[in-house]
N, C-alpha and C positions, 0 to 999 in steps of 0.2 A: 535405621541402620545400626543403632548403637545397640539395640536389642539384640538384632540377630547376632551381631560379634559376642555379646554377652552368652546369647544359648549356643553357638557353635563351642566357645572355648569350654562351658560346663560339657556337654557332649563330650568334646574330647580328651576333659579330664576322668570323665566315668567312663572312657571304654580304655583308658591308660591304666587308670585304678585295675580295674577288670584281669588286665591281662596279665597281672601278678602270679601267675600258678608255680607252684613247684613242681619241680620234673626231677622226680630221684634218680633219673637216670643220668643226670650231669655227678652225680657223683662214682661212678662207675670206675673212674680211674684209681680209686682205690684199693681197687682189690689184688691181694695180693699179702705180700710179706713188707714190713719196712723196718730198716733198723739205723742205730744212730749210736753212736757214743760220743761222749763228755767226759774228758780225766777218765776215771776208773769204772763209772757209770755207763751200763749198757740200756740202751732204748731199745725197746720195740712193738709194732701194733701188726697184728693180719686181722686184715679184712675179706668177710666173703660175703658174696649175694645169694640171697633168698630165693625162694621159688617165687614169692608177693613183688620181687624187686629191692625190697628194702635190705639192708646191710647191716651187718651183725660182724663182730668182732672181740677179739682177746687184747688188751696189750697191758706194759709193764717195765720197771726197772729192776735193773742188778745191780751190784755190786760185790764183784769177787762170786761167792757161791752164796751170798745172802739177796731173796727179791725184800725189793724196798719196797713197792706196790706192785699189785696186779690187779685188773679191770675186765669188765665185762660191756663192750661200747656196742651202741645199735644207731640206726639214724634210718627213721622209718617214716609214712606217710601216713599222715590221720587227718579225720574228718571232723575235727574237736569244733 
């Protein structure tokens, strides 16, 4: 008896393991425009989807008429 409890629970930890996939499509809510400030500091990212699904985007800060940083973001699916 103590067997079988032994090879159910492996079972059911390899098909838990398993069912980890990523689904880029949970991140869909992003797209779009977003922005934020802080004191004098302006935030901001747009996000937009791909034709693959995957997500691609700009974002960056200001301050006054000087960018502090600007970015080129993506968040894509691979098969590494």
């Amino acid at each position: 008896m103590k067997k079988y409890c032994i090879a159910l629970l492996g079972v059911l930890f390899l098909v838990a393991c398993k069912n980890n996939s990523f689904d880029i499509l949970k991140f869909h809510w992003l797209v779009g425009k977003w922005q934020g400030q802080k004191d004098s500091i302006h935030f901001f990212k747009e996000w937009s989807m791909e034709k693959n699904y995957n997500l691609s985007g700009k974002g960056g800060a200001c301050q006054f008429t000087d960018t502090l940083f600007a970015e080129k973001i993506k968040i894509e699916m691979r098969n590494d």
